[in-house]
C-alpha positions as a Python dict, from the first residue, in 0.01 Angstrom:
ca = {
    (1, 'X'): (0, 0, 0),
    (2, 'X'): (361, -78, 58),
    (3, 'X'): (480, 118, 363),
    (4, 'X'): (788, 247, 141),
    (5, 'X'): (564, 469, -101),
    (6, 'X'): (471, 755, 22),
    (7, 'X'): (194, 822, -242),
    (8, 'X'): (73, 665, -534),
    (9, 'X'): (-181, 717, -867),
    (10, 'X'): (-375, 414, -993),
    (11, 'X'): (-546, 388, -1304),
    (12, 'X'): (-616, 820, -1258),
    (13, 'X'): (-848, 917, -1527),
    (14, 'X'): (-939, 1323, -1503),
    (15, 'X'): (-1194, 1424, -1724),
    (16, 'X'): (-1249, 1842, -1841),
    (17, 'X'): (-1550, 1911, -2049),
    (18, 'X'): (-1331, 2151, -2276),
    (19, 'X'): (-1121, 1875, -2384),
    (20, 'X'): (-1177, 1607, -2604),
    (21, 'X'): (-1026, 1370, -2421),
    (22, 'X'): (-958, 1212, -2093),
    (23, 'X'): (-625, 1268, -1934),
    (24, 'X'): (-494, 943, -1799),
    (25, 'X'): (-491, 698, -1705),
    (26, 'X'): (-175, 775, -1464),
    (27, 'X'): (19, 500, -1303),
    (28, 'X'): (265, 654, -1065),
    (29, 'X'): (424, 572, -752),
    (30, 'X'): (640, 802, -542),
    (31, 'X'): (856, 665, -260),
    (32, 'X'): (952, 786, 71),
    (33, 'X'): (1202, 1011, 10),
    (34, 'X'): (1263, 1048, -340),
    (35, 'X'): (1294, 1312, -557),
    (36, 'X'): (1105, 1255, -872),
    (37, 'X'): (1093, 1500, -1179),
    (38, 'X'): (797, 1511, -1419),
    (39, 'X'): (830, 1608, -1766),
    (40, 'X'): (599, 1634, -2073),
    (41, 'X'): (474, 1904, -2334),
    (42, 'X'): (264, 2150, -2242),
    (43, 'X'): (-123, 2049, -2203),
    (44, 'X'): (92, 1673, -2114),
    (45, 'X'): (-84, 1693, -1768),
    (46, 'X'): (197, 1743, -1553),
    (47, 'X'): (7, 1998, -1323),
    (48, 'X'): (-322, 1759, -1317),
    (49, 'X'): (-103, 1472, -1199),
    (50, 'X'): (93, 1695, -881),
    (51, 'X'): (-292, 1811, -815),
    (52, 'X'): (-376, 1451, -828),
    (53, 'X'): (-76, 1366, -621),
    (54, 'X'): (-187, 1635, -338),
    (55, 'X'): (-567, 1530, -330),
    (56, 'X'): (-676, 1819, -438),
    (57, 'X'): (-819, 1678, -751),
    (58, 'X'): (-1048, 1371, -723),
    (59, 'X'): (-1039, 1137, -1032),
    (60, 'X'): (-1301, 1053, -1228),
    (61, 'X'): (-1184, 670, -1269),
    (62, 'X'): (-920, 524, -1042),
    (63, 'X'): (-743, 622, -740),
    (64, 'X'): (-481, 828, -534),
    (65, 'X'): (-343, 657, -200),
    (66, 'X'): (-90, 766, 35),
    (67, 'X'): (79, 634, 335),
    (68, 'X'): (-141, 700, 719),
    (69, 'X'): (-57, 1046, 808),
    (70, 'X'): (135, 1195, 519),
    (71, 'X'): (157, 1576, 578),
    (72, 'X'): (181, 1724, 203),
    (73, 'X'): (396, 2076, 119),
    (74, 'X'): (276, 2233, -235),
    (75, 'X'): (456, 2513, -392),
    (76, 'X'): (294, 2710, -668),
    (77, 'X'): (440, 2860, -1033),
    (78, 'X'): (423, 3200, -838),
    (79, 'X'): (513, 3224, -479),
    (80, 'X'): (109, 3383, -380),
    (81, 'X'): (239, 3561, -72),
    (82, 'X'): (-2, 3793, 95),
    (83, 'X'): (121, 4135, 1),
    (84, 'X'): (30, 4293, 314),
    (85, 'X'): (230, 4066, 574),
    (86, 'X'): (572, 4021, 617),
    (87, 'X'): (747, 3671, 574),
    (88, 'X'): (692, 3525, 885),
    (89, 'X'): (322, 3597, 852),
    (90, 'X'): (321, 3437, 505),
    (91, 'X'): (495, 3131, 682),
    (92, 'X'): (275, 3073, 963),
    (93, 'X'): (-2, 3102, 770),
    (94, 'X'): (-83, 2712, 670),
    (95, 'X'): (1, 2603, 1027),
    (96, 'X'): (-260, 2903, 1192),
    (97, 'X'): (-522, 2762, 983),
    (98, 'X'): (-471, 2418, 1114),
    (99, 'X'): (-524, 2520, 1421),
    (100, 'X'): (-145, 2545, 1543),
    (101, 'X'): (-130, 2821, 1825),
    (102, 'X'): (27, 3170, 1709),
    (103, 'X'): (363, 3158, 1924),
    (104, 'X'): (403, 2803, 1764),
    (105, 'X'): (364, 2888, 1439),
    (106, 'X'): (518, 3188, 1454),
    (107, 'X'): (861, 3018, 1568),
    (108, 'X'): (817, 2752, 1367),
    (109, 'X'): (781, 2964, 1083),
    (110, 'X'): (1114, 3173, 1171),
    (111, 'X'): (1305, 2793, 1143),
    (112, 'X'): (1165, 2724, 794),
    (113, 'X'): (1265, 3063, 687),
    (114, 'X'): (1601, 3012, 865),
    (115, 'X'): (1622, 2651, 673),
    (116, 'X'): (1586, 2846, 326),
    (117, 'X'): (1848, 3125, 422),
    (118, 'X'): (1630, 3373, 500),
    (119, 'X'): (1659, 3359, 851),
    (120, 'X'): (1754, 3778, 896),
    (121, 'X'): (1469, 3851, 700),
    (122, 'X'): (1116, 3725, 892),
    (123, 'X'): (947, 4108, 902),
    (124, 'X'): (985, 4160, 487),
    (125, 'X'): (713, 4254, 280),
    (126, 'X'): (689, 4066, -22),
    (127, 'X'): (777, 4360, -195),
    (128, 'X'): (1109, 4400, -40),
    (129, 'X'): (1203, 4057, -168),
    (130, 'X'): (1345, 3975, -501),
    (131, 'X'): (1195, 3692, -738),
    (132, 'X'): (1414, 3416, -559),
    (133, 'X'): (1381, 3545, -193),
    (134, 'X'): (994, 3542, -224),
    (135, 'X'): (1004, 3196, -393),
    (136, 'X'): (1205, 3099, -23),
    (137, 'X'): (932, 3209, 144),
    (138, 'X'): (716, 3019, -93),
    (139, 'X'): (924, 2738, 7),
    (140, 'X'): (949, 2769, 339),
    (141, 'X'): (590, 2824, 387),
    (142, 'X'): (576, 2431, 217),
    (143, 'X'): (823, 2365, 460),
    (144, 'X'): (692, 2441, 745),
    (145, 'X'): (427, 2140, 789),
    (146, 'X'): (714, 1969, 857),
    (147, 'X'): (559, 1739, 519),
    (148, 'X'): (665, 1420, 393),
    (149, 'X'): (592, 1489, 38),
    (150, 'X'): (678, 1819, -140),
    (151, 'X'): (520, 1914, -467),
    (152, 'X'): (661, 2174, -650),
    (153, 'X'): (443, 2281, -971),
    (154, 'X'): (756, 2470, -1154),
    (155, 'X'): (850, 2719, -911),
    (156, 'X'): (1132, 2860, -1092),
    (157, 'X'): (992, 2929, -1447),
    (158, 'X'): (1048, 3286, -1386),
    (159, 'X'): (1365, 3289, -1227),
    (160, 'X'): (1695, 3341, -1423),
    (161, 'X'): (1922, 3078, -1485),
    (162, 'X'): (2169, 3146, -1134),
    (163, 'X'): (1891, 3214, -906),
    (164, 'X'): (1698, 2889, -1034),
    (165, 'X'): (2052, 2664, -1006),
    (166, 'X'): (2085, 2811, -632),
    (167, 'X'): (1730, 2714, -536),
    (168, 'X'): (1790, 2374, -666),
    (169, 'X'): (2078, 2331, -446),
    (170, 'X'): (1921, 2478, -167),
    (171, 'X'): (1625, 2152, -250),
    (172, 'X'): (1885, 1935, -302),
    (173, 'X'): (2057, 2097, 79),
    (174, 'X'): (1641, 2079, 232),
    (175, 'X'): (1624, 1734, 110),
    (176, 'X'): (1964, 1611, 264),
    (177, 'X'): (1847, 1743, 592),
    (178, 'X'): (1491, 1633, 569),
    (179, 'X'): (1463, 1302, 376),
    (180, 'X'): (1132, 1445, 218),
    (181, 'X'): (970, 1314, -65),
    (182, 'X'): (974, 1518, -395),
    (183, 'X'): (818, 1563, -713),
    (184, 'X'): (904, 1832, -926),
    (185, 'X'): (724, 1957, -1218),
    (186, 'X'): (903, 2130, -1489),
    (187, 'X'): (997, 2199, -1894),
    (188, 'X'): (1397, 2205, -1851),
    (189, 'X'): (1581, 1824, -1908),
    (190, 'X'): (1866, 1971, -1758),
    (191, 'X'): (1684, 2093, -1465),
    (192, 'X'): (1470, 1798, -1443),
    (193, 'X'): (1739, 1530, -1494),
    (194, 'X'): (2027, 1745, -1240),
    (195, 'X'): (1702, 1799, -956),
    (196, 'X'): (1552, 1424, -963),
    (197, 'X'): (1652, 1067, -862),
    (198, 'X'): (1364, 966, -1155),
    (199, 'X'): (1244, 1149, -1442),
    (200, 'X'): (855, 1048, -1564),
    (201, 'X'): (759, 1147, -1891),
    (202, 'X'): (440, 1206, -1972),
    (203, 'X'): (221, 1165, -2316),
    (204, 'X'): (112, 1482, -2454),
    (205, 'X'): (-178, 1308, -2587),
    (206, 'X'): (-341, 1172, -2271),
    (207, 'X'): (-127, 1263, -1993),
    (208, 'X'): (6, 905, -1950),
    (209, 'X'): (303, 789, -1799),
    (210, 'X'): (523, 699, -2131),
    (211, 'X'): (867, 689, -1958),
    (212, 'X'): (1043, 647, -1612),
    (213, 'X'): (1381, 698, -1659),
    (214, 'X'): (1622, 667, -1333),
    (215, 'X'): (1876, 929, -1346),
    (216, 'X'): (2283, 840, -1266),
    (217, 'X'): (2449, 992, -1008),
    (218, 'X'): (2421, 1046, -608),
    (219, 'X'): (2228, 1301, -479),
    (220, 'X'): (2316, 1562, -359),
    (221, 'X'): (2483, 1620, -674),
    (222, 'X'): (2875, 1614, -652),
    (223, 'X'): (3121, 1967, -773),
    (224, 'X'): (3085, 2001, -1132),
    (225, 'X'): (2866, 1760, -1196),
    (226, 'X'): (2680, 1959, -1464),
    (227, 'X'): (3011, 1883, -1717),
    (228, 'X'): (3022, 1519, -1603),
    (229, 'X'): (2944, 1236, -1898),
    (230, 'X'): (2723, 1085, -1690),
    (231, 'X'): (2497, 1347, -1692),
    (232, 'X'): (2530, 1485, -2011),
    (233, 'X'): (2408, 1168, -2129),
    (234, 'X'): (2103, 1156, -1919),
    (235, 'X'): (2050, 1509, -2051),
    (236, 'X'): (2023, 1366, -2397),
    (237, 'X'): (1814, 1049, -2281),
    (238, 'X'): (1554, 1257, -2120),
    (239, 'X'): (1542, 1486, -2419),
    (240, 'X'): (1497, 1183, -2677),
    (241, 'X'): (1185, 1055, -2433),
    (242, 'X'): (1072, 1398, -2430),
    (243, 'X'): (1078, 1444, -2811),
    (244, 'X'): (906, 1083, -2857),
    (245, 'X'): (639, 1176, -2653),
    (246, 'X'): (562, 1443, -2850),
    (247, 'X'): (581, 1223, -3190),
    (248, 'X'): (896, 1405, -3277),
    (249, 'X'): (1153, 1101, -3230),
    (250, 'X'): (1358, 1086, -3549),
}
């Protein structure tokens, strides 16, 4: 596998005895450091293919490959902090199970939650935290593998509209600093086409890879770049692949 992807599906057939069909199969390749959003209906397969993407789904037909040593971060749809520990417990958690000593995680875990602003907050209980603040922690707990690909199975779903635009910056800010590979699962064009480098859609009839659209644009995105043309019309492309994945193209 080329040294510049960082992890790849080929010919990734999953196959669920409650459907009726097989999902796939799912050509996708991620590169080193890209941010890539994936799109589709739901039942499309988006969450199968970031499972896929992760390893922790095996394929019936086909394969997933990565590049030697690739650490991988996963966030959930809900941030699954242990409600009895505070936020530097939550943190450490990942890198205590792998064996990392206590004091190392433990500081380690106080610069991830530093790196998603909540630095002057490491002894919070999840229930001191707002939505956003525990999806941080969420965050930083991904973050503190130190990975080189970040999934991110849509994490803000639940968020309102200011706290979910902050937490993309904040990605966008992580992934300045970091040079991480993402992929980003999620229902909103305008989220998916202002968060990603590349947008795949997928088919909502067999989860397959329909469309790879690459999005204008540098990234970090510039000051107003929400009212720019540029992106306005990607809005609308991504929307019109969207629709004729779902069969509802005019």
């Amino acid at each position: 596998m080329p040294s510049t992807v960082q992890v790849c599906l080929k010919g990734a057939v999953v196959r669920y005895p409650s459907l009726s069909h097989s999902l796939g199969p799912i050509d996708l390749s991620i590169a080193s450091g890209e941010i890539v959003a994936l799109v589709g209906a739901s039942g499309a397969g988006k969450s199968t293919a970031l499972r896929l993407l992760a390893g922790l789904e095996t394929p019936a037909a086909g394969r997933h490959e990565h590049a030697p040593g690739t650490r991988t971060g996963f966030v959930f749809q809900s941030p699954t902090l242990m409600p009895w520990a505070d936020a530097r417990a939550n943190v450490a958690l990942p890198l205590e199970l792998s064996g990392v000593p206590s004091a190392e995680a433990r500081r380690r875990a106080d610069m991830a939650l530093a790196a998603v602003g909540l630095g002057d907050r490491p002894e919070a209980r999840p229930r001191q935290l707002s939505g956003g603040m525990a999806m941080r922690v969420s965050l930083a707990r991904a973050l503190s593998v130190e990975p080189d690909l970040l999934l991110l199975d849509e994490p803000f779903a639940a968020l309102d509209s200011i706290t979910r635009r902050r937490l993309i910056e904040d990605l966008h800010r992580l992934w300045a600093a970091r040079a991480v590979a993402m992929v980003f699962v999620t229902h909103d064009v305008e989220e998916a086409a202002y968060l990603a480098g590349r947008v795949v859609v997928l088919s909502v009839a067999d989860g397959r890879v329909v469309d790879d659209i690459a999005m204008p644009g540098p990234l970090p995105r510039p000051a107003n770049w929400r009212r720019d043309p540029a992106f306005l019309e990607a809005v609308e492309t991504v929307a019109d692949a969207l629709a004729a994945s779902m069969g509802l193209a005019s």
